[in-house]
C-alpha positions in Angstrom: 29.5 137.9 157.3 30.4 136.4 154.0 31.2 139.2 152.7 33.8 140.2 155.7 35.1 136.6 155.2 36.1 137.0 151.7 37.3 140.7 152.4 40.0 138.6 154.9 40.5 136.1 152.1 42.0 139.1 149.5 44.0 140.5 152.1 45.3 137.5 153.2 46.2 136.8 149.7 47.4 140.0 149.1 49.6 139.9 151.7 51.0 136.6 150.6 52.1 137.7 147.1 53.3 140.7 148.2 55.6 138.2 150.3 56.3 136.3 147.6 57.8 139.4 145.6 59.9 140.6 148.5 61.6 136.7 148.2 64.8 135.8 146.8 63.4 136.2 143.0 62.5 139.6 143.6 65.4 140.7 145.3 67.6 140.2 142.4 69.6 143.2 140.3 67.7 144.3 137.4 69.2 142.2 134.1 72.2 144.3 132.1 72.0 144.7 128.8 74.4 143.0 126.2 75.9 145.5 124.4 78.8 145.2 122.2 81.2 148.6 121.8 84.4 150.2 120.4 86.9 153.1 121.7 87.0 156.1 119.9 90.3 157.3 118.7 92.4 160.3 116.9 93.9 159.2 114.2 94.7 161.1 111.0 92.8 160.5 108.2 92.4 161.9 104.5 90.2 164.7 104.4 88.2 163.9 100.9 84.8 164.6 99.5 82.8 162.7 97.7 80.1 163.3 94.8 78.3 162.4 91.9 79.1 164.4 88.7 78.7 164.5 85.0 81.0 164.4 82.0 81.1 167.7 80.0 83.3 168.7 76.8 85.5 171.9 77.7 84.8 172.5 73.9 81.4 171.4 71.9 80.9 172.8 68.7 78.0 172.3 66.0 79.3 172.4 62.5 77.0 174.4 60.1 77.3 175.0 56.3 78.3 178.7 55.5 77.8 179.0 52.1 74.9 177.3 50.0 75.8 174.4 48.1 75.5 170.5 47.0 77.6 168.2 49.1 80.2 167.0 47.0 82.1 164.4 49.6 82.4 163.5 53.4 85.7 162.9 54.6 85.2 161.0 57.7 83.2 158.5 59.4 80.9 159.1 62.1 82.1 158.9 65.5 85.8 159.9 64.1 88.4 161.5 65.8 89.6 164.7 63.8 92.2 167.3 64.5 91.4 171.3 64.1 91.3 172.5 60.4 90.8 168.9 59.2 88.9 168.5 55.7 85.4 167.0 56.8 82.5 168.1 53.9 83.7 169.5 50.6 80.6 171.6 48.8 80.1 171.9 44.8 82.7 174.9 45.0 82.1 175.5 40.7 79.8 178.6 41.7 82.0 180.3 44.0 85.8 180.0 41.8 83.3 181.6 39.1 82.2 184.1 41.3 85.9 184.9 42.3 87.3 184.8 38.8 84.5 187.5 37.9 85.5 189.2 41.0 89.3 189.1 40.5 88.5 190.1 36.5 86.6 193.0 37.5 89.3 194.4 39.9 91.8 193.6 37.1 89.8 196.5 35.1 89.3 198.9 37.3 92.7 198.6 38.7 94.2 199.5 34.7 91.3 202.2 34.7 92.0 203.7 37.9 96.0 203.8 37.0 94.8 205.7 33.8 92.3 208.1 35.5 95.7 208.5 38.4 97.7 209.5 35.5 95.4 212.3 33.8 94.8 213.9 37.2 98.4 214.4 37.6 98.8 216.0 34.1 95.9 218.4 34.5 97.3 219.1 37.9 100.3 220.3 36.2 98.6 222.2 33.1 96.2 223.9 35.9 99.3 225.6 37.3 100.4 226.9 34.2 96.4 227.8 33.8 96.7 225.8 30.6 93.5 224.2 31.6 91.1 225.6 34.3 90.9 224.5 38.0 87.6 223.2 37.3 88.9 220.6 34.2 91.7 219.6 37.1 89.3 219.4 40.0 86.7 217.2 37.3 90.4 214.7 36.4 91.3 214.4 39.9 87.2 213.7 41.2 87.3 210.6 38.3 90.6 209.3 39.5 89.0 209.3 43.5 86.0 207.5 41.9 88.0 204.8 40.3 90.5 204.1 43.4 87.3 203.7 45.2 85.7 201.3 42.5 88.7 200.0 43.0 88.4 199.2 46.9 85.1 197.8 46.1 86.1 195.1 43.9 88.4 194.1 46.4 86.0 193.8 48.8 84.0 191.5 46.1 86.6 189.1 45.2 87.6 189.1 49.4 84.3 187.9 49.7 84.4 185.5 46.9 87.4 184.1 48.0 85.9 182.9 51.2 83.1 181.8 50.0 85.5 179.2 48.0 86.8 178.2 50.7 83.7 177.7 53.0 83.1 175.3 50.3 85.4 173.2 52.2 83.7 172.7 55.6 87.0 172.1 58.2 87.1 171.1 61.6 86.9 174.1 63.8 88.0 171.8 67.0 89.7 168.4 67.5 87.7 166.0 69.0 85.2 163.0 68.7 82.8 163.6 65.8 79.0 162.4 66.6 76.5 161.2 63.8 76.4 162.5 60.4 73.4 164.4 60.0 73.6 165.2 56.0 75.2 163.1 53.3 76.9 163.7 49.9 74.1 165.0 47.9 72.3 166.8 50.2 71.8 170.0 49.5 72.7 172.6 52.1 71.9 176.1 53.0 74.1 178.7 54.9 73.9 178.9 58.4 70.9 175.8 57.9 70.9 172.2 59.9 74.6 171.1 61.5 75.9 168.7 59.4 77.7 167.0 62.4 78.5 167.7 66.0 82.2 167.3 67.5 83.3 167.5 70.9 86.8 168.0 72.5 87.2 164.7 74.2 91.2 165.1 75.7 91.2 167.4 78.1 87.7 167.2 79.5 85.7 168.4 82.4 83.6 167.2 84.9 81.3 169.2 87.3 79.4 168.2 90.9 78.3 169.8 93.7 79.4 169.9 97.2 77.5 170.8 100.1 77.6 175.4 100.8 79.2 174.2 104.5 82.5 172.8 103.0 83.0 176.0 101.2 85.3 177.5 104.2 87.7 174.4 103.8 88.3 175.1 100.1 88.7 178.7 100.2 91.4 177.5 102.8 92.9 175.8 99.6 92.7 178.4 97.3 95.6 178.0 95.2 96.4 174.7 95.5 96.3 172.0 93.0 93.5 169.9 94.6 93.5 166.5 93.6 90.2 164.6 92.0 89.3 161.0 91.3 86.8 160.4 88.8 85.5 157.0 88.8 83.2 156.1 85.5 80.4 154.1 86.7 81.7 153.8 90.3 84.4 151.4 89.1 87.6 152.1 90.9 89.4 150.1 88.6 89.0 152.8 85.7 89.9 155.5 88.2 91.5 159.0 86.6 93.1 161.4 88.3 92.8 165.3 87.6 93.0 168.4 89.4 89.7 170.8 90.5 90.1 173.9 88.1 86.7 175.6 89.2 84.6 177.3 92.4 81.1 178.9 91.5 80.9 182.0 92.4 77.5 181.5 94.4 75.5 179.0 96.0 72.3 177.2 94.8 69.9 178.5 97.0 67.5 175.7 96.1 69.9 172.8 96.8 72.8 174.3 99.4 75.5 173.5 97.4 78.4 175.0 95.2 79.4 173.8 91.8 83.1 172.3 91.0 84.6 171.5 87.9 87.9 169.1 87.6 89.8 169.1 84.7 91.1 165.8 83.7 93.6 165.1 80.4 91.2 162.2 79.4 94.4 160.5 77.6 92.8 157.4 77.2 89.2 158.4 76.6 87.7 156.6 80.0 85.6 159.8 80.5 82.6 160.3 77.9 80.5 163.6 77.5 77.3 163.1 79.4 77.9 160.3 81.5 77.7 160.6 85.6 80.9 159.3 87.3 81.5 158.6 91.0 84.0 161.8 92.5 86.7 161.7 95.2 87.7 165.9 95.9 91.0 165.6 98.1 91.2 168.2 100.4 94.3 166.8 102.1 94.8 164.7 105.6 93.5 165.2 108.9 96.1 164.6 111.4 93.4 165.0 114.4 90.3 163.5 113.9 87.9 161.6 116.1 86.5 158.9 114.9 83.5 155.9 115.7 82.0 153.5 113.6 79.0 154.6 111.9 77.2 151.8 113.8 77.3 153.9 117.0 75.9 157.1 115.9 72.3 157.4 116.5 69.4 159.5 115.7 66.7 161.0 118.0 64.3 163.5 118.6 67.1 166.2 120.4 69.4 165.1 117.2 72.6 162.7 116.9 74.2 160.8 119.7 75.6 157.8 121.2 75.7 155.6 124.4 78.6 156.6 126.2 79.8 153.3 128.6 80.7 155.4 132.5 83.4 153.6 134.5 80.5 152.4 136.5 79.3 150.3 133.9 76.2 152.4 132.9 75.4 154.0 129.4 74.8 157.7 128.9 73.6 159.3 125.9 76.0 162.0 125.1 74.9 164.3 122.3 76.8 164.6 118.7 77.8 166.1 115.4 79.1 164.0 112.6 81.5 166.2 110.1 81.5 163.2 107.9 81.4 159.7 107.4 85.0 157.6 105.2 83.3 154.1 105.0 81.5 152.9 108.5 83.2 155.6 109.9 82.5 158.9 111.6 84.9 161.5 112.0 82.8 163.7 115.3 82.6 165.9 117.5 81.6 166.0 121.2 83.1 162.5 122.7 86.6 162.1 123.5 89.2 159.9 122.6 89.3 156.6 124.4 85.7 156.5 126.1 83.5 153.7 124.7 80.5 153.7 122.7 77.7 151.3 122.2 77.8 150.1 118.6 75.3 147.3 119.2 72.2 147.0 121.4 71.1 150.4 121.6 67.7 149.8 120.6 67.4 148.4 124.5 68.8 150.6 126.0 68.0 153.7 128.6 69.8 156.2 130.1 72.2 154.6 133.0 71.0 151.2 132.1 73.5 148.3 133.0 75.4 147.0 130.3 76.9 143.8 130.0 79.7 144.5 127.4 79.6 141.2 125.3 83.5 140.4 123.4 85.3 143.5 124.5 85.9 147.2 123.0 85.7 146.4 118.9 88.7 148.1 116.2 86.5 148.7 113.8 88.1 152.2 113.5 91.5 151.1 112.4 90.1 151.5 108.8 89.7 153.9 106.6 88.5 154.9 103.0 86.6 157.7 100.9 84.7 160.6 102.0 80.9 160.3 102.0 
């Protein structure tokens, strides 16, 4: 009997809870969710890419001794400037004017002796027709005359030689541009074709090169032939900005990485860009008259991909399923939502699909700005 007695007790008590959540508290509408959100509009806006790329000479040249020799003097100072053909090492040149004053002697002779040896063919030339002398003395002048116009030839060939040689003596620029650090001194001695003596790279104009991403390849074959516009910024600083023009697609894509390498050309004029150093790049590809944009805030990321809360007229939220073409700023220029509806940009964390939303401040403008390309 106690047992049945308490059996009556849990029912009874059951009963009574299960009273109490059919009451007035329970009754209620299940709480909305404070959201804040922000219409997404067409606007136009630039159509720009952005990447990291490296400073690179157009022309980088190390300069070597080409003949063998004691350094005599050094025209510059490291970290120079110096124009094509200018005077930078002069080599003991003493061994090489010898060498072309006993070249230049030498042709001196045999030129007189080949004159002389010219002179006696002709003459037995004329006694062999009159068979004062036999075809074989003729034929015997006119093989010693060949033999000195060809000695002749040679030494020409010799004092050509020594000729340059003098004048590699005097080590010129090959390029303008920035000279690094001096790697030999006067009175070193130097061997041809040995250690550089100094590097010097083309600093005006110069190049830079980054990659892009293989999927924005259709977009710039669109603008072959155009004068695309690039901003380098050195350091990310948009204060130094330069402006130049892209001047090169690869031919291929980087299998290992997706992308395509660019090259701008810039003229450099005041020197902001330096060999070697990474620089934040702007590619302009030109404006976008139609694009749809949200803040970046909205966009989220799941397990079926990217989307956002979509606000209905009846005041639920809907995920509706994405693609981001790019982000300028805390932008996203998409695809898949139209212009006007409204999309959660705060909140989302707690919400479902067709949860209640309680929009908190009104529809945001965060998209009436605007900037670079991510």
């Amino acid at each position: 009997m106690r047992i049945v007695g308490v059996t009556r007790t849990s029912t009874l008590a059951v009963a009574v809870l299960a009273a109490v959540g059919c009451g007035p508290r329970g009754s209620g509408a299940v709480a909305k969710v404070p959201v804040s959100v922000a219409r997404v509009e067409r606007r136009a806006l630039p159509y720009e890419l952005e990447a990291t790329g490296s400073v690179e000479p157009i022309r980088s040249v190390d300069v070597l001794p080409q003949v063998n020799g004691t350094i005599l003097h050094v025209n510059f100072d490291e970290g120079d400037e110096v124009a094509a053909g200018q005077i930078l090492f002069e080599i003991d040149p003493r061994p090489y004017r010898a060498a072309l004053q006993q070249a230049e002697g030498a042709l001196l002779r045999d030129e007189t002796q080949a004159q002389s040896a010219a002179r006696e063919a002709a003459r037995y030339k004329t006694l062999a027709v009159t068979n004062t002398v036999t075809q074989e003395d003729y034929e015997a002048k006119q093989s010693a005359a060949d033999a000195a116009a060809a000695a002749v030839r040679s030494d020409s060939a010799t004092a050509a030689i020594a000729r340059l040689n003098l004048e590699y003596a005097t080590v010129r620029a090959p390029i303008g541009g920035r000279t690094g650090r001096l790697l030999l001194h006067e009175g070193n001695l130097v061997r041809a074709g040995s250690d550089p003596l100094v590097s010097i790279v083309q600093m005006r104009p110069i190049l830079v090169r980054f990659p892009v991403p293989a999927a924005n390849l259709p977009a710039l074959r669109q603008r072959a032939g155009q004068q695309l516009k690039v901003i380098a910024m050195p350091a990310r600083d948009s204060a130094s900005a330069v402006q130049g023009i892209l001047s090169f697609v690869d031919n291929q894509v980087d299998t290992t990485t997706g992308s395509v390498l660019l090259k701008a050309r810039f003229l450099n004029r005041d020197g902001a860009l330096w060999p070697g150093e990474f620089v934040a790049i702007t590619l302009v590809l030109g404006m976008q008259n139609d694009a749809v944009v949200v803040p970046s805030a909205a966009v989220m990321q799941g397990q079926q991909g990217t989307y956002v809360f979509v606000v209905n007229n009846d005041g639920t939220a809907a995920t509706q399923p994405i693609t981001v073409e790019r982000t300028i700023d805390s932008l996203s220029v998409i695809a898949g939502v139209p212009a006007g509806a409204l999309v959660v940009t705060d909140g989302q964390l707690r919400l479902t699909p067709n949860a209640k939303v309680d929009i908190r401040g009104g529809p945001t403008t965060e998209t009436a700005g605007g900037g670079g390309v991510r």
